[in-house]
C-alpha positions as CSV (number, residue, x, y, z in Angstrom):
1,X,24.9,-49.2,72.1
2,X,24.7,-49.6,68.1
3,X,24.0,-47.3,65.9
4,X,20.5,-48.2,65.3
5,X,19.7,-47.9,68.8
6,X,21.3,-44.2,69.0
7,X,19.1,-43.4,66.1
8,X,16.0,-44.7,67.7
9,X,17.0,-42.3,70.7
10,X,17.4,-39.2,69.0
11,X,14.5,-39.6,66.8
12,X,12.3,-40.3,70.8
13,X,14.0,-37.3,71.9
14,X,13.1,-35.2,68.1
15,X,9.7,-36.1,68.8
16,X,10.1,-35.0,72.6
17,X,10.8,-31.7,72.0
18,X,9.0,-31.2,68.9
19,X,5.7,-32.0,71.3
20,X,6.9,-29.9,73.8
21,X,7.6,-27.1,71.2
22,X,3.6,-27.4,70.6
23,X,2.8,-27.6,73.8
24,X,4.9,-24.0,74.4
25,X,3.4,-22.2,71.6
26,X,-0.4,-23.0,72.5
27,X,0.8,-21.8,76.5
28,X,2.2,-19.0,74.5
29,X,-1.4,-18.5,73.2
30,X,-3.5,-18.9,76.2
31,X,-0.9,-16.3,77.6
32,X,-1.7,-13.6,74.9
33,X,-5.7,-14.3,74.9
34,X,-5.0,-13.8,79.1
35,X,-3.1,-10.4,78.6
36,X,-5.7,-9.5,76.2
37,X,-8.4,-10.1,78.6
38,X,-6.4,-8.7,81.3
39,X,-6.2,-5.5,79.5
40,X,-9.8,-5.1,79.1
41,X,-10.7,-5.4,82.5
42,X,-8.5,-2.7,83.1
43,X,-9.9,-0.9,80.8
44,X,-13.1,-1.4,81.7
45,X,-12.7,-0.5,85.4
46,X,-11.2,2.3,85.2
47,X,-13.8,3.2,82.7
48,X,-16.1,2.4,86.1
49,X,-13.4,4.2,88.4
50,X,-14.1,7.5,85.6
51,X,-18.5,7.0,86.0
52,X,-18.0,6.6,90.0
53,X,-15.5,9.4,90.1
54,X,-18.2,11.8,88.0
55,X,-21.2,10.7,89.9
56,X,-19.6,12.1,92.8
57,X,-18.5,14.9,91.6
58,X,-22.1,15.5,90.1
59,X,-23.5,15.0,93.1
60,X,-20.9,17.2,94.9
61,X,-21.6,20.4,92.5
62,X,-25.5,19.9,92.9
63,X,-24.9,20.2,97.0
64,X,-22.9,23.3,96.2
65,X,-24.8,24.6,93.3
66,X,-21.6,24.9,91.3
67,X,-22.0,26.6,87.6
68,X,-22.1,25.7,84.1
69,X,-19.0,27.2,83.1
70,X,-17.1,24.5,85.3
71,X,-19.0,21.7,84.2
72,X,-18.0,22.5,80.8
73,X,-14.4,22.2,81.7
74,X,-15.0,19.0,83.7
75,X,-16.5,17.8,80.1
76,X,-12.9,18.7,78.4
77,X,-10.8,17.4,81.1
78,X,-12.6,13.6,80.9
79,X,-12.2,14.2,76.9
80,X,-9.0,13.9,77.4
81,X,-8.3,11.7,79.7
82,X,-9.4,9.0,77.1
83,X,-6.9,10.2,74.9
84,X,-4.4,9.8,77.7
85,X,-5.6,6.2,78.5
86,X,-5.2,5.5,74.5
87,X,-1.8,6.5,74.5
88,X,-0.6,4.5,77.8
89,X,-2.7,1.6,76.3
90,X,-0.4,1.8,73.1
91,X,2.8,2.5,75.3
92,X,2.1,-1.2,77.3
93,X,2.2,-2.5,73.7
94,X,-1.8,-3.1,72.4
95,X,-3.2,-1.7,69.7
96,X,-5.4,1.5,69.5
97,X,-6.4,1.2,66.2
98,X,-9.7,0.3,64.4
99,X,-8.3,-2.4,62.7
100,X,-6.8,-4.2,65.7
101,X,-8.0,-2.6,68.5
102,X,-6.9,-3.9,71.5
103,X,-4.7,-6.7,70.3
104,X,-1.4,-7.3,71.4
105,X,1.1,-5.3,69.4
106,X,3.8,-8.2,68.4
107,X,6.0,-6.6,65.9
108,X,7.0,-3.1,66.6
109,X,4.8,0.1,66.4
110,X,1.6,0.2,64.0
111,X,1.2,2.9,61.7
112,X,-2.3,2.8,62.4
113,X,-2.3,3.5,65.9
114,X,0.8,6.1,65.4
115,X,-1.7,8.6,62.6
116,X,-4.4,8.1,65.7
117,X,-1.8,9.4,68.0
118,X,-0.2,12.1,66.5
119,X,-3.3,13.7,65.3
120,X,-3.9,14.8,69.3
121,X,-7.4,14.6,70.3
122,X,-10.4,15.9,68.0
123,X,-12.0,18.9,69.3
């Protein structure tokens, strides 16, 4: 092998791996729109799980006549289950914030989400 022919391989195997360094970050995107998604749905269902859970419930204290004083608390305690579902959203690394809500987090905390979170629940 010359040298010409050496260079003609390294610059077929440059351009190799430069493609397949594309081809790695768009996977790498797909991935993050996937996650994304993914996090939604589980959002969103156990945002269904919550109505489901209070429907029954409803329909339990009508049977058994129960009074307004407890469905007040039941009122608090689904306030702050939200806040609780916030905070384990930002602890599996998305956004909470208003500005990026529900992104992937890709550089450390956001001081966004953090004010949300240590200012506890509005009451």
């Amino acid at each position: 092998m010359d040298k010409r022919e050496i260079f003609v391989k390294m610059a077929s195997i440059e351009e190799r791996i430069g493609d397949l360094y594309k081809e790695i970050g768009e996977l790498k995107d797909v991935i993050v729109v996937l996650m994304e998604e993914n996090a939604q749905l589980l959002v969103e269902n156990q945002h269904l799980r919550n109505r489901l859970d209070r429907k029954k419930t409803v329909s339990q204290a009508k049977q058994k006549g129960t009074s307004p004083v407890a469905k007040e608390k039941a009122k608090k305690a689904v306030v702050g289950e939200g806040y609780d579902n916030l905070a384990r959203l930002y602890a599996e690394g998305f956004h909470i914030c208003n500005v990026h809500f529900g992104s992937l987090r890709k550089e450390g905390d956001c001081l966004f989400c953090l004010s949300f979170l240590s200012g506890g629940p509005q009451k």
